[in-house]
C-alpha positions in Angstrom: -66.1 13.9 -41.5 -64.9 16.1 -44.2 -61.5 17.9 -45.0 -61.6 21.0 -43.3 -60.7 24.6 -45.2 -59.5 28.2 -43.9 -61.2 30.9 -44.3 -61.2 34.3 -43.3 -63.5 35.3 -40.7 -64.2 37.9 -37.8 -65.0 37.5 -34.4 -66.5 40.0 -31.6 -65.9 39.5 -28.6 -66.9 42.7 -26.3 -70.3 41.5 -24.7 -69.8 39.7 -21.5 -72.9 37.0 -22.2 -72.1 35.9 -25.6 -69.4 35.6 -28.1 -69.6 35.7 -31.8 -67.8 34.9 -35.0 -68.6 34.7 -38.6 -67.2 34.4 -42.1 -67.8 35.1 -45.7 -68.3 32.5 -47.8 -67.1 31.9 -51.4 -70.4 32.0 -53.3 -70.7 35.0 -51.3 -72.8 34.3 -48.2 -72.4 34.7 -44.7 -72.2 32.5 -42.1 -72.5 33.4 -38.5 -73.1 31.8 -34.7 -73.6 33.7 -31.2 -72.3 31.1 -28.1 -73.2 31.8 -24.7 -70.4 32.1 -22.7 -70.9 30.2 -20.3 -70.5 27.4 -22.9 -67.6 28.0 -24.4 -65.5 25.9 -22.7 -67.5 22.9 -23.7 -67.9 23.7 -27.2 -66.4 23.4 -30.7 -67.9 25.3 -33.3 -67.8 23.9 -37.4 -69.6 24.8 -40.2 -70.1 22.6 -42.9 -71.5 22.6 -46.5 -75.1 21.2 -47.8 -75.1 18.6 -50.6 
C-alpha cells in the first residue's frame, strides 16, 4: 500500500443507523462514505487516489 496523508475532514455522527465522514480534497473535490453502524466495529475506512 501507499504512504498515507492528513487531511482535514468532517464527520457527523447524530443519526443512530449510519455514520458519516468526508473531506475536501486538494484539486478541490469531495470525498465522502456513509457506514452502517452496525459495521463499524469491523471496518476501516481509506481512500485512495486513481492513477
Amino acid at each position: 500500500m501507499g504512504k498515507g496523508i492528513d487531511v482535514p475532514g468532517a464527520e457527523v455522527d447524530t443519526d443512530p443507523f449510519v455514520y458519516g465522514i468526508g473531506a475536501q480534497l486538494a484539486g478541490g473535490g469531495v470525498v465522502t462514505a456513509v457506514l452502517p453502524r452496525t459495521e463499524l466495529k469491523r471496518s476501516q475506512v481509506q481512500f485512495t487516489t486513481r492513477r
